[in-house]
Structure formats: structure tokens, C-alpha cells
C-alpha positions, 0 to 999 in steps of 0.5 A: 543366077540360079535358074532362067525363066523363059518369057514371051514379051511384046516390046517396041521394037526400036526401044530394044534396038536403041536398049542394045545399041546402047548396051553393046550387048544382046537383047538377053543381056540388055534384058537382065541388065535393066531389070538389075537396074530396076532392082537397084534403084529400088533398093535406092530409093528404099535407103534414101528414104531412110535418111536420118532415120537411123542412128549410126555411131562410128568411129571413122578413123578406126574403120578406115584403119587397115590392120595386117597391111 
């Protein structure tokens, strides 16, 4: 991360307790943990939605080819 931002939220108690719980991490970690998943599922959606959109043409068994190994 390059720099933190502070913020003051009002959040449900028992949603943060349950999302910690969960998580096994602190109410920061938790935090950043979901907003990474926000961002994820977006970028989720945005290539699914490109789904037979794009035309790609590779030849599978010279990309799984492992030269020097």
C-alpha cells in the first residue's frame, strides 16, 4: 500500500464481530480484506462480461512448454 487513509465509519457492531470472527484478523485487516474483495469481484464481473467478446488465438502446447527446465 502506498499510504493509509483514516476514516470514521458507523458499522453493525455484530457484522464486524461476526466479519473478525470470520476472518481470524483484526477489525483493520478484516476491513481491507473486504474491500479487496470488493474490487476483485469487480474486476470479476467486468471479464466475464467480456465473455466471447475477445478473440484469442493460442497455441496451448507451446504456452505450456517450460524452456530452461
Amino acid at each position: 500500500m502506498a499510504g493509509t487513509r483514516r476514516i470514521t465509519a458507523n458499522l453493525p457492531p455484530e457484522l464486524v464481530d461476526e466479519a473478525c470472527r470470520t476472518t481470524g484478523m483484526s477489525l483493520t485487516e478484516t476491513l481491507i480484506f473486504g474491500l479487496e474483495l470488493v474490487r476483485r469481484s469487480r474486476a470479476a464481473s467486468k471479464a466475464a462480461s467480456l465473455k466471447g467478446r475477445l478473440r484469442i488465438d493460442v497455441d496451448l502446447e507451446l504456452s505450456r512448454e517450460r524452456v530452461g527446465y
